[in-house]
C-alpha atoms as a printed R data frame, in Angstrom:
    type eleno elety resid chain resno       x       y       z
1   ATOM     1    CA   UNK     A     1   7.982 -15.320  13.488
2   ATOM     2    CA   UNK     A     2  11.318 -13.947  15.149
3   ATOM     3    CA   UNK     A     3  10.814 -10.617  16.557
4   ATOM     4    CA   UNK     A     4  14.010  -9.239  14.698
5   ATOM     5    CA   UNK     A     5  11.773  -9.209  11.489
6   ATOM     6    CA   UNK     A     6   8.892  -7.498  12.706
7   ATOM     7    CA   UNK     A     7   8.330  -4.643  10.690
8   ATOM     8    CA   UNK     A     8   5.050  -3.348  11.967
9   ATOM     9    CA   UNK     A     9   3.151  -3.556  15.469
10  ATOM    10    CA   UNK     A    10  -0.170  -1.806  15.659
11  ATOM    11    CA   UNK     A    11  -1.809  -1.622  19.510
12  ATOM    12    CA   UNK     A    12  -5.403  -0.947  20.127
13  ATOM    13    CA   UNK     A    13  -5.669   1.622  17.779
14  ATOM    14    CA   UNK     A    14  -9.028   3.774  17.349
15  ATOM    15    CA   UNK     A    15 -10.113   7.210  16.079
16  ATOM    16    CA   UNK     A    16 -13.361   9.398  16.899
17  ATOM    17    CA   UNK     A    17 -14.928  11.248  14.596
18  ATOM    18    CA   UNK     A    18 -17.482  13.604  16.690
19  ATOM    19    CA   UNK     A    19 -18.184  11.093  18.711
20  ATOM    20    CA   UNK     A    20 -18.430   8.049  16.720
21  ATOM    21    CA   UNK     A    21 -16.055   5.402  17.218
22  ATOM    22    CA   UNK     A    22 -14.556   4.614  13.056
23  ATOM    23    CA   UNK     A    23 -11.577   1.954  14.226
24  ATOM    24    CA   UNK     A    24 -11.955   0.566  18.249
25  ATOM    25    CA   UNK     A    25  -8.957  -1.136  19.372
26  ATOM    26    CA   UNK     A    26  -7.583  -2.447  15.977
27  ATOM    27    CA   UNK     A    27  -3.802  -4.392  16.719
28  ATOM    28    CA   UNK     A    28  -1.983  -6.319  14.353
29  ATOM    29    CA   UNK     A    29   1.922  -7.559  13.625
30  ATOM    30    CA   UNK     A    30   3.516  -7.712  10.412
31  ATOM    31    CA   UNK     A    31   6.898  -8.873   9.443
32  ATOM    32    CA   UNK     A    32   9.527  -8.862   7.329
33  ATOM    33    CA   UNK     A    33   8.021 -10.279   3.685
34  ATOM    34    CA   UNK     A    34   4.530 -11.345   4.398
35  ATOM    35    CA   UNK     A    35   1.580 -10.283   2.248
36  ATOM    36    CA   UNK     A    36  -1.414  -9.701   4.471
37  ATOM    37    CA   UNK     A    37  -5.246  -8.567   3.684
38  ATOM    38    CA   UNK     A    38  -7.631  -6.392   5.469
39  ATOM    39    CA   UNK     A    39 -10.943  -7.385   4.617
40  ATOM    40    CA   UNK     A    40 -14.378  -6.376   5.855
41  ATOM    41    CA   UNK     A    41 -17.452  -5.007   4.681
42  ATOM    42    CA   UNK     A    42 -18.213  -1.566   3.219
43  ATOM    43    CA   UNK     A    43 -18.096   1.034   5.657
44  ATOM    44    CA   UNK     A    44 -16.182  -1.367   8.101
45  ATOM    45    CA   UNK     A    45 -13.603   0.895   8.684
46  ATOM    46    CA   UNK     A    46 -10.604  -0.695   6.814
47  ATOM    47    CA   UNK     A    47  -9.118   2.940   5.070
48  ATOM    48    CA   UNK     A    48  -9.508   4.716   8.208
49  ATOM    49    CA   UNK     A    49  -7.145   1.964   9.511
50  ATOM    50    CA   UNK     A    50  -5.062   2.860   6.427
51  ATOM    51    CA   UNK     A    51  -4.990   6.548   6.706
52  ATOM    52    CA   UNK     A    52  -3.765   6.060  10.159
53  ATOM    53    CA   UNK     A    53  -0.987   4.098   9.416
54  ATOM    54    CA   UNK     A    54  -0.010   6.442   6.752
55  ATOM    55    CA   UNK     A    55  -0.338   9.846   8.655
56  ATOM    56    CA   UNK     A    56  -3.594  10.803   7.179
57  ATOM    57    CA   UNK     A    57  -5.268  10.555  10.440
58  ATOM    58    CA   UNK     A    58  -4.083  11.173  13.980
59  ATOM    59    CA   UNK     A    59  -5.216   8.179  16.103
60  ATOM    60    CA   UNK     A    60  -7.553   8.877  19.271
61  ATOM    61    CA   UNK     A    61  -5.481   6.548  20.783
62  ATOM    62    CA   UNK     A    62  -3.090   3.037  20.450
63  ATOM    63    CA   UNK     A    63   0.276   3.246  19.234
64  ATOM    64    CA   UNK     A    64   1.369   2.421  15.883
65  ATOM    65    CA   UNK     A    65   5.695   1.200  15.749
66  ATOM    66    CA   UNK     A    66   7.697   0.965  12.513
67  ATOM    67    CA   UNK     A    67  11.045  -0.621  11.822
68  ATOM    68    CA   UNK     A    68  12.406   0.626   8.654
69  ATOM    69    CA   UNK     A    69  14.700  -1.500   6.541
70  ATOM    70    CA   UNK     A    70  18.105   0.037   8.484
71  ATOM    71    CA   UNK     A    71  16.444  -1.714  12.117
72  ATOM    72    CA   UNK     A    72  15.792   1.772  13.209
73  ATOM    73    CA   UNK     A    73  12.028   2.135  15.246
74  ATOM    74    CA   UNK     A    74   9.563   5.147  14.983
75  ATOM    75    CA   UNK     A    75   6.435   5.717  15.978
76  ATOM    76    CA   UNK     A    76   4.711   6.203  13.453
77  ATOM    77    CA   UNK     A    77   1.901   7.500  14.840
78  ATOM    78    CA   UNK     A    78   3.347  10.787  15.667
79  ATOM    79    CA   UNK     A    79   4.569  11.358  12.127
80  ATOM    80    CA   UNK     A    80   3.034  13.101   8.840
81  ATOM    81    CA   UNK     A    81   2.691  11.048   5.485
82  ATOM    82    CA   UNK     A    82   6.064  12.820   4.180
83  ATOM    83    CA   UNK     A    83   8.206  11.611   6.822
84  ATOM    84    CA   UNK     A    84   6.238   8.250   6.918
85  ATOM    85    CA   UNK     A    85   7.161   7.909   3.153
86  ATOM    86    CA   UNK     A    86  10.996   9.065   4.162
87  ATOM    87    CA   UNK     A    87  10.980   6.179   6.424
88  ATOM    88    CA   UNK     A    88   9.315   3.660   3.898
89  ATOM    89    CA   UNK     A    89   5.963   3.784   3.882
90  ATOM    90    CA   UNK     A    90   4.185   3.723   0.782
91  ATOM    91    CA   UNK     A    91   0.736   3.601   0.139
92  ATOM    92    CA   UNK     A    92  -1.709   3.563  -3.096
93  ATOM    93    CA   UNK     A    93  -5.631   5.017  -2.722
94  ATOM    94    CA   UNK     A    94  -9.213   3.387  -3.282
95  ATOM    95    CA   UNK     A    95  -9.698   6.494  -5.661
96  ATOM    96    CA   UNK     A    96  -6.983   6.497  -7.890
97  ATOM    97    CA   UNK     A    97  -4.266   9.728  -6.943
98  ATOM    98    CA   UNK     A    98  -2.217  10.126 -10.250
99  ATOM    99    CA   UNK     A    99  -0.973  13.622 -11.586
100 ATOM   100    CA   UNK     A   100  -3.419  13.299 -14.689
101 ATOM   101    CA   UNK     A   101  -2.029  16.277 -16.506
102 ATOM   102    CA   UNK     A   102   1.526  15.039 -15.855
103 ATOM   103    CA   UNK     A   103   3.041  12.393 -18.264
104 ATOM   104    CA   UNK     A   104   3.437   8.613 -17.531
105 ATOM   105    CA   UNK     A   105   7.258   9.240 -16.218
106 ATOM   106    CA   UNK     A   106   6.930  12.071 -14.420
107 ATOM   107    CA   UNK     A   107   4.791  10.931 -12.158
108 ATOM   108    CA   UNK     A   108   7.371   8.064 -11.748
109 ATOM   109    CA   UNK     A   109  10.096  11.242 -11.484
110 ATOM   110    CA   UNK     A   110   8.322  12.720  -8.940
111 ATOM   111    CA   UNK     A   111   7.974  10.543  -6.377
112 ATOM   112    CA   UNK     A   112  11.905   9.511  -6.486
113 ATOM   113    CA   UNK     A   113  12.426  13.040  -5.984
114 ATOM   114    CA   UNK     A   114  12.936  12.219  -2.105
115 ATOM   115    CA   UNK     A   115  15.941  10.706  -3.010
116 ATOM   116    CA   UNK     A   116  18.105  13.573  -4.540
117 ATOM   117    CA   UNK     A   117  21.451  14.177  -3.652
118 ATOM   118    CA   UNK     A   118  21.777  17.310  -5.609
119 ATOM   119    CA   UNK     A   119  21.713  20.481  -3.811
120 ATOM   120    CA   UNK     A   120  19.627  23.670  -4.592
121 ATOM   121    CA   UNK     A   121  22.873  25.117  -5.656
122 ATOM   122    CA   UNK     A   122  23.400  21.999  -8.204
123 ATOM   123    CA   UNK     A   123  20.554  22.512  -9.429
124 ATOM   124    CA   UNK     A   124  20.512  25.694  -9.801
125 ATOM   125    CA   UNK     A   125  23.870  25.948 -12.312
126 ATOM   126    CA   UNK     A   126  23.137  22.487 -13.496
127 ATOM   127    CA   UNK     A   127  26.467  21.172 -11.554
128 ATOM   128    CA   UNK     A   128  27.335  17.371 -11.818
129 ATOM   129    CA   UNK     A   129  25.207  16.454  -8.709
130 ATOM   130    CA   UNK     A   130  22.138  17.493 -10.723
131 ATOM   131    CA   UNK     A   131  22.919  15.640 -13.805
132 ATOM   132    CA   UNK     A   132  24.293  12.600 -12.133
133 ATOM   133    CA   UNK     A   133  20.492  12.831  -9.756
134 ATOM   134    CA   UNK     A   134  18.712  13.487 -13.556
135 ATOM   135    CA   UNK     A   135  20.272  10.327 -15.461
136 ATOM   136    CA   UNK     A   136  19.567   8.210 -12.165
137 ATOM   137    CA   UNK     A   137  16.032   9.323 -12.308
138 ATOM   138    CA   UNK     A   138  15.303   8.617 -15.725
139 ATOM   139    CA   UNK     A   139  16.610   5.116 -15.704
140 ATOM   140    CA   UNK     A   140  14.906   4.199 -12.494
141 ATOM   141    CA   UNK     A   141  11.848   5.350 -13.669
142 ATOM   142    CA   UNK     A   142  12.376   3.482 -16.801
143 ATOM   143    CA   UNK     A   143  13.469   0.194 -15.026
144 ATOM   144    CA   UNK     A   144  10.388   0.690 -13.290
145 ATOM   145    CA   UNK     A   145   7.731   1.574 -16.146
146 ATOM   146    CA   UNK     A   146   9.391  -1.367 -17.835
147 ATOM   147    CA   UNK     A   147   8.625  -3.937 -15.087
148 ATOM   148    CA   UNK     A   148   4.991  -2.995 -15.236
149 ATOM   149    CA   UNK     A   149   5.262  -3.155 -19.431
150 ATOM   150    CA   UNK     A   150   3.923   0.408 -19.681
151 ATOM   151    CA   UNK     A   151   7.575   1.736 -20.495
152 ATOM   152    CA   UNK     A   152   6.268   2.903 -24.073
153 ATOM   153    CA   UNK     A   153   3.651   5.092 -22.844
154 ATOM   154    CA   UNK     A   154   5.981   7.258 -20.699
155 ATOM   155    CA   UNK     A   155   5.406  10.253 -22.463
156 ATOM   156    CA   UNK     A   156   1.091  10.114 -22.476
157 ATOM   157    CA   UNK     A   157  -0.359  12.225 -20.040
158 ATOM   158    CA   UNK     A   158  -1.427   9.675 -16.940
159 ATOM   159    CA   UNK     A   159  -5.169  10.885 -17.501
160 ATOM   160    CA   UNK     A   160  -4.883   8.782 -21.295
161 ATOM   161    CA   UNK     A   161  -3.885   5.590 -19.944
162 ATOM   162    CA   UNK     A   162  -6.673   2.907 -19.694
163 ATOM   163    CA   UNK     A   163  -7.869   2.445 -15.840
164 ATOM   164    CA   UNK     A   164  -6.167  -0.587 -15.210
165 ATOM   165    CA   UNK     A   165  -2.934   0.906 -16.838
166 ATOM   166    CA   UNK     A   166  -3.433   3.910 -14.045
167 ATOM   167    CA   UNK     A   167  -3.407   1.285 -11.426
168 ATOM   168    CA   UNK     A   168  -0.535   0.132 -12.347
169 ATOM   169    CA   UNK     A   169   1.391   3.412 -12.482
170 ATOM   170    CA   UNK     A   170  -0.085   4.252  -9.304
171 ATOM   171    CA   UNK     A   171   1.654   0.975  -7.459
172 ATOM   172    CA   UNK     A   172   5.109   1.732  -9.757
173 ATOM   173    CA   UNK     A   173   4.767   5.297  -8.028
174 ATOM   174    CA   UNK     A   174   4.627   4.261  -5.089
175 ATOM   175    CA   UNK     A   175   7.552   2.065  -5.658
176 ATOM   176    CA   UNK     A   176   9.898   4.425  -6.552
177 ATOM   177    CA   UNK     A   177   9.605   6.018  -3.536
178 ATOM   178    CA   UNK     A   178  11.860   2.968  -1.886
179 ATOM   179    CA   UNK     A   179   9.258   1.545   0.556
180 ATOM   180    CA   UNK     A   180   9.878  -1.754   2.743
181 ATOM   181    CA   UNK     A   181   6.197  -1.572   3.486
182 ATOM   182    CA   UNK     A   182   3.553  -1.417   1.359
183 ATOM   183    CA   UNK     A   183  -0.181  -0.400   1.545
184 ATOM   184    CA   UNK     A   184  -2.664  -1.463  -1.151
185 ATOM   185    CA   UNK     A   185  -6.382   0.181  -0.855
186 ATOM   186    CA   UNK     A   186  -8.237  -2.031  -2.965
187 ATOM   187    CA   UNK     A   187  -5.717  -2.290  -6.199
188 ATOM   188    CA   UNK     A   188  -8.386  -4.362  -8.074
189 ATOM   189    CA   UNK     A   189 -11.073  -2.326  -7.543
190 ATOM   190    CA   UNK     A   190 -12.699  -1.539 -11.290
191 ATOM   191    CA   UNK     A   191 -11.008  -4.557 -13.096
192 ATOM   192    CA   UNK     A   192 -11.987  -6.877 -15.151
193 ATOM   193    CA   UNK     A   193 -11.024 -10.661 -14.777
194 ATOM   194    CA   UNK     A   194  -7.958 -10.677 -16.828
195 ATOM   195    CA   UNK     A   195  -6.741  -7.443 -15.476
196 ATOM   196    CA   UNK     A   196  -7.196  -8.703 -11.674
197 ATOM   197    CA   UNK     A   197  -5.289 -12.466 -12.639
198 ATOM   198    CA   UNK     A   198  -2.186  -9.870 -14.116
199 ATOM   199    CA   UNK     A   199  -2.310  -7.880 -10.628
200 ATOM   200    CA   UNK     A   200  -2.128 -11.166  -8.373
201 ATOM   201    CA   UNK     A   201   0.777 -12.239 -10.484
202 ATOM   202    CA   UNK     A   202   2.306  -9.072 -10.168
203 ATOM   203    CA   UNK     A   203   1.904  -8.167  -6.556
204 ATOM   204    CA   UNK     A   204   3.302 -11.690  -5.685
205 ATOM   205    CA   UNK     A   205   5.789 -10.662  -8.278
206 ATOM   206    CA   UNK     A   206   7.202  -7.373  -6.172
207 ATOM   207    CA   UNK     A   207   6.896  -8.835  -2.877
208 ATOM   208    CA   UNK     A   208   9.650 -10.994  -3.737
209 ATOM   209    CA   UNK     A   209  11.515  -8.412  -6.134
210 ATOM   210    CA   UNK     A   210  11.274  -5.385  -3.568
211 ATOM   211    CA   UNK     A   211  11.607  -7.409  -0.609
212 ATOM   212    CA   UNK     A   212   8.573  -5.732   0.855
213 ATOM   213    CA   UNK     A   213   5.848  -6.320   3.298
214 ATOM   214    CA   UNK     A   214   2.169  -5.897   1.562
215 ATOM   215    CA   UNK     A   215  -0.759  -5.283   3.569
216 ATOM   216    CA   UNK     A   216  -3.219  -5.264   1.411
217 ATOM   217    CA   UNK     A   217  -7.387  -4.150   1.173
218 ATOM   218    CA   UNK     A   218  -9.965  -5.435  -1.469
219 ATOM   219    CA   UNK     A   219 -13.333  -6.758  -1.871
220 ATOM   220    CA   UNK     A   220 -12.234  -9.355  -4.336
221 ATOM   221    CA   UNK     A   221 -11.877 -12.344  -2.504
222 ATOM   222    CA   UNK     A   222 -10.804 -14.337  -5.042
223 ATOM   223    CA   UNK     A   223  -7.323 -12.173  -5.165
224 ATOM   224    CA   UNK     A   224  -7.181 -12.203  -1.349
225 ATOM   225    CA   UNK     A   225  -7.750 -15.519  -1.175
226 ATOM   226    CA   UNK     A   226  -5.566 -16.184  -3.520
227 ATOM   227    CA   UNK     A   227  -2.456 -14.566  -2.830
228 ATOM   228    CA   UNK     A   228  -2.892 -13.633   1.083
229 ATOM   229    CA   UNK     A   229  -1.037 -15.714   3.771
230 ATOM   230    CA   UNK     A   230  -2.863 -14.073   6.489
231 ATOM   231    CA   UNK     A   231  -5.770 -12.404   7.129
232 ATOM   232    CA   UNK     A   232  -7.412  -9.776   9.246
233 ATOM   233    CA   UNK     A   233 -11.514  -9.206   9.098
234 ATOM   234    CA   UNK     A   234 -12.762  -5.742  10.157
235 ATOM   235    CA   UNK     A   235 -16.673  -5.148  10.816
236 ATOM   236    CA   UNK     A   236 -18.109  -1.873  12.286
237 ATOM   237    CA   UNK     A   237 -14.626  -0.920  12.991
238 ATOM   238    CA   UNK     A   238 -13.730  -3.812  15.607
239 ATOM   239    CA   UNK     A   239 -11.797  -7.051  14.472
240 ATOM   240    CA   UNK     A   240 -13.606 -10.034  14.478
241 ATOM   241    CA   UNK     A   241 -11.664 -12.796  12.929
242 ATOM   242    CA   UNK     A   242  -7.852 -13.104  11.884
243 ATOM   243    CA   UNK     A   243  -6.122 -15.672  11.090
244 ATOM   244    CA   UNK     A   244  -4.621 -18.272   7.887
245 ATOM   245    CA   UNK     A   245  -7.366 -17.348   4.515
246 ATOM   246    CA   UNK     A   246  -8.787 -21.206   4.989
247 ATOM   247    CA   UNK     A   247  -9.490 -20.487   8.423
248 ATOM   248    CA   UNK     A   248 -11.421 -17.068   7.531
249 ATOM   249    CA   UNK     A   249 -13.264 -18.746   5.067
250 ATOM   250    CA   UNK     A   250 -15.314 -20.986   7.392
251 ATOM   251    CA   UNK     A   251 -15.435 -18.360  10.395
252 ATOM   252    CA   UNK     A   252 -19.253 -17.927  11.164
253 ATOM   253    CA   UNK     A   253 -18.332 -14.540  12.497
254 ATOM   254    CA   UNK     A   254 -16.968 -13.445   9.148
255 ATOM   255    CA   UNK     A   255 -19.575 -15.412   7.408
256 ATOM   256    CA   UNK     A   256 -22.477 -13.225   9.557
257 ATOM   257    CA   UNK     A   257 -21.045  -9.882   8.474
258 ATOM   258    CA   UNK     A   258 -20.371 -10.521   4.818
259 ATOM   259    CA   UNK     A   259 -24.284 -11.931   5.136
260 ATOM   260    CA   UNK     A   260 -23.476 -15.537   3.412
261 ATOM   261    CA   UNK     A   261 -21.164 -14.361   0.601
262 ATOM   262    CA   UNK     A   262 -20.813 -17.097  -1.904
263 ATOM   263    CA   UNK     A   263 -17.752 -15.267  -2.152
264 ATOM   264    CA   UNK     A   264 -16.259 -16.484   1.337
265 ATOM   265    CA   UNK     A   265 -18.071 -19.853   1.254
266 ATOM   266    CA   UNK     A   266 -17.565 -20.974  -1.979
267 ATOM   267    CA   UNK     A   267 -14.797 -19.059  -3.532
């Protein structure tokens, strides 16, 4: 990979929590356009890795280093998940995070919010600014409800859609908020068959679209093995495999944790 497309380099993180070690030592690289999974088994300590890299969690220790889509580096570690999200970080949740009582495009609305130009006086007498920022919303969010064919249920309340509907929205949020990297915590968890078939097409489908760098967690192997070029295996918060999904597959180490999973060997 050439280093000027790195867009993510994570050095032996960890975090404590009252004395017990969650994440020990956890490093990775991601760049420019790959799709990536985290996999592991329950309780291996794959979210903690993603609330670190999205400012829910302080790290212990290890250094986490972002380049943003300009070529500009932060570390990441030191920021909160508002100025992580500035920068282009976007993330989606295990438990889905939707305003329920909002509708279907204003929760769309309000995460491209961060990208007003309108100023509290614009807003405030309804100046051209404000109206220029209110046209640009609606069609973005639009465009966007459109590309994940939920456009005519933008005026439901987000609580009404059906659950794999909600995971959609949820990703389309995150969208909107302009992200060159994204997180996924498990977008398949809860769906059927069908449903999980639609999200591999359509996660392969924004990678290329957004020009964006997935990192991805889930359970369902047949979607990470499926659509993931690379692979990283978490157990009891330490890695112990990484490498190309065939390669995982056949790793006795990964094979031991996941305790014989027809779903690794024979998948």
């Amino acid at each position: 990979m050439n280093a000027q497309d790195l867009r993510l380099r994570v050095q032996n993180l960890s975090i404590d929590f009252g004395g017990l070690k969650a994440v020990s030592d956890f490093s990775c690289e991601l760049y420019h356009g790959e799709l990536v999974g985290l996999i592991g088994p329950n309780g291996a300590g794959k979210t903690t890795v993603f609330n670190m890299l999205s400012g829910v969690y302080a790290p212990t220790s290890g250094e986490i280093e972002f380049r943003d889509s300009k070529g500009n580096t932060h570390l990441a570690g030191k920021l909160d998940p508002a100025k992580l999200n500035r920068i282009g970080i976007a993330r989606t949740f295990q438990n889905i995070r939707l305003f329920s009582s909002l509708s279907v495009e204003d929760n769309i609305r309000i995460a491209l919010h961060a990208g007003r130009i309108a100023s509290p006086i614009d807003v405030l007498f309804r100046l051209r600014r404000f109206r220029a920022d209110e046209e640009r919303m609606v069609t973005q969010a639009e465009e966007l409800l459109s590309l994940f064919r939920i456009e005519k249920k933008k005026y439901e309340l987000a609580r009404n859609l059906p659950y794999g509907e909600q995971r959609k929205l949820e990703i389309a949020r995150a969208l909107a908020s302009n992200p060159c990297l994204l997180l996924l915590d498990e977008p398949a968890a809860g769906m059927n068959p069908q449903e999980t078939e639609e999200l591999m097409k359509l996660i392969c489908f924004i990678r290329k679209e957004f020009h964006l760098t997935i990192l991805l967690i889930e359970h369902d192997m047949r979607l990470v093995m499926g659509i993931c070029e690379r692979l990283m295996v978490l157990d009891y918060g330490r890695t112990i495999a990484a490498g190309l999904p065939e390669d995982i597959r056949k790793d006795p180490a990964v094979i031991k944790a996941y305790l014989g999973s027809e779903a690794l060997v024979n998948d």
